[in-house]
N, C-alpha and C positions, 0 to 999 in steps of 0.2 A: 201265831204261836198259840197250844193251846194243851189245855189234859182235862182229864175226867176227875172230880174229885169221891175220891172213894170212899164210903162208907157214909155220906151224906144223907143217903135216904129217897135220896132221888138222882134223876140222872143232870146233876149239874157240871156246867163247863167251867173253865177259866182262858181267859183268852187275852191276850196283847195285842195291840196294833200300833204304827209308827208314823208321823205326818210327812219324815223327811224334809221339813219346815222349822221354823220357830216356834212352831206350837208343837205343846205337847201330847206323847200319846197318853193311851188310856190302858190300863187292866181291868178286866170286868169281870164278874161271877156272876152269871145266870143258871136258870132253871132251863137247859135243854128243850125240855116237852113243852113247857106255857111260854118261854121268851122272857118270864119274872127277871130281871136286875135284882142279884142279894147286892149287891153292892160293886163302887166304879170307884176308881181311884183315877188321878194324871199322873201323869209320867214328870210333872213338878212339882208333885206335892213335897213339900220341903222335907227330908233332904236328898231324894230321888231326882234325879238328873238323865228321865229317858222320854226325850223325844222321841227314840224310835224302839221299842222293843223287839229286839231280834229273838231270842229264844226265851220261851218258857216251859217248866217243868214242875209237876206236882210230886210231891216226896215225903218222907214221912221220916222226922226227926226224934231223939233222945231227948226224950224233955218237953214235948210237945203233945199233945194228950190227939190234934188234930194234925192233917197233913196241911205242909209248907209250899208254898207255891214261889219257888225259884227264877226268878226273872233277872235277865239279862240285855241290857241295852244302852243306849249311847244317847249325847245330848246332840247338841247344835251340831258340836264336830262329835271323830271318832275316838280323839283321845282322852274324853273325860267320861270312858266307860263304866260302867259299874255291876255288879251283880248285886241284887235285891232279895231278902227271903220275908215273905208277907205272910199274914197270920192268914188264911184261907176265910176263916168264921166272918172277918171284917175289912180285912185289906192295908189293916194295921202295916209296918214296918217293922218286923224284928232285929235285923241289922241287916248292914250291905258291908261291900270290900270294893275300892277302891285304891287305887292309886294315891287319892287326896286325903284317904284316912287310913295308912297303912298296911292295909291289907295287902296291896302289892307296890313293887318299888315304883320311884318317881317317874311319872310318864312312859308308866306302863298302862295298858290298857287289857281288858278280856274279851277274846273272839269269840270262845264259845265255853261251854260249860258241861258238865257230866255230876250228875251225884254221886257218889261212892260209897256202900257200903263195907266197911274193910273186913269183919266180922262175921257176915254171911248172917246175919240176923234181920233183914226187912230191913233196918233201919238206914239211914244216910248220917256215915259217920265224918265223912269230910267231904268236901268238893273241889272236883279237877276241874280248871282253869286253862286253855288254852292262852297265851299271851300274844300281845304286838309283838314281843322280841322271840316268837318262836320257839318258845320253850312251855312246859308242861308244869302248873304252880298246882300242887295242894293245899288246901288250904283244913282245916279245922272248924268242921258247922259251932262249934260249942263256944270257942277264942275267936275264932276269926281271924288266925294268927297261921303264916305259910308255914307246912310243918316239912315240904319238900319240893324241890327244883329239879326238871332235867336237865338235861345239855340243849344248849341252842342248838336246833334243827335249820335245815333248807325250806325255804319256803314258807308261804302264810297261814297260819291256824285256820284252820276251815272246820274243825269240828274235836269235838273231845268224848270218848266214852268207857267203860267199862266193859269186858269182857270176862266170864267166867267159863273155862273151860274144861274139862276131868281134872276141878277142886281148884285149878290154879287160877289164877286173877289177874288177868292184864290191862293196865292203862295204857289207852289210845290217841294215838293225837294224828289229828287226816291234815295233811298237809296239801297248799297247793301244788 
């Protein structure tokens, strides 16, 4: 998993990786051109629960002066998933959404994730949520609080995104 972090000044990465073990993984901010490490986080650093990071994405929030780096991933098992949003500059913890703090019902977990702008302004106003239970959570980057649910679907979340198309706006969900 990985993106470009924009306006940095140089051409820096952010990148995730998973052990699929007891150990945990790591997120990292480097310098592209020289290999420099700004900074590494684990995937335990408390209260972060990703052994494996499965998706990441860099994004740019309301209230944020830098962009957010989105990460998505799973511990030991799959059900005690969570989405993470890190301060880019440091790898700080801004908040996550989980199952065990709200964010989504009880043993539910998130397959994959999409930022959404609803506005059409650059910014990520909420985030879509692919679930274990096959349905489509919105959630509120500001609260962290679900502001909308689909209808359970066929099949396993496989991916979640945004589409904009002559003005109109569709949320996607890729089923197995």
């Amino acid at each position: 998993a990985g993106g470009f972090v924009p306006g940095s000044g140089t051409l820096d990465i952010v990148f995730g990786s998973g052990s699929r073990t007891s150990y945990p993984g790591v997120i990292t901010r480097m310098d592209a051109a020289t290999g420099a490490t700004r900074w590494q986080i684990t995937g335990d650093a408390s209260p972060l629960n990703m052994n494996q990071v499965r998706q990441l994405q860099i994004t740019k929030m309301q209230g944020h002066a830098e962009p957010v780096a989105l990460a998505l991933g799973f511990g030991n098992f799959n059900y005690n998933g969570q989405v993470a949003a890190l301060n880019v500059s440091n790898g700080n913890l801004l908040w996550s959404v989980s199952s065990s703090n709200g964010g989504l019902p009880q043993d539910v977990y998130p397959l994959a994730m999409a930022p959404v702008d609803i506005d059409g302004d650059t910014f990520t106003e909420s985030l879509l949520v692919c679930t274990s239970e096959s349905r489509l959570r919105q959630i509120d980057t500001t609260t962290q609080s679900p502001t909308w649910s689909s209808v359970a679907m066929a099949g396993e979340c496989r991916g979640a995104m945004q589409l904009t198309s002559g003005g109109r706006t569709q949320l996607v969900a890729i089923m197995s």
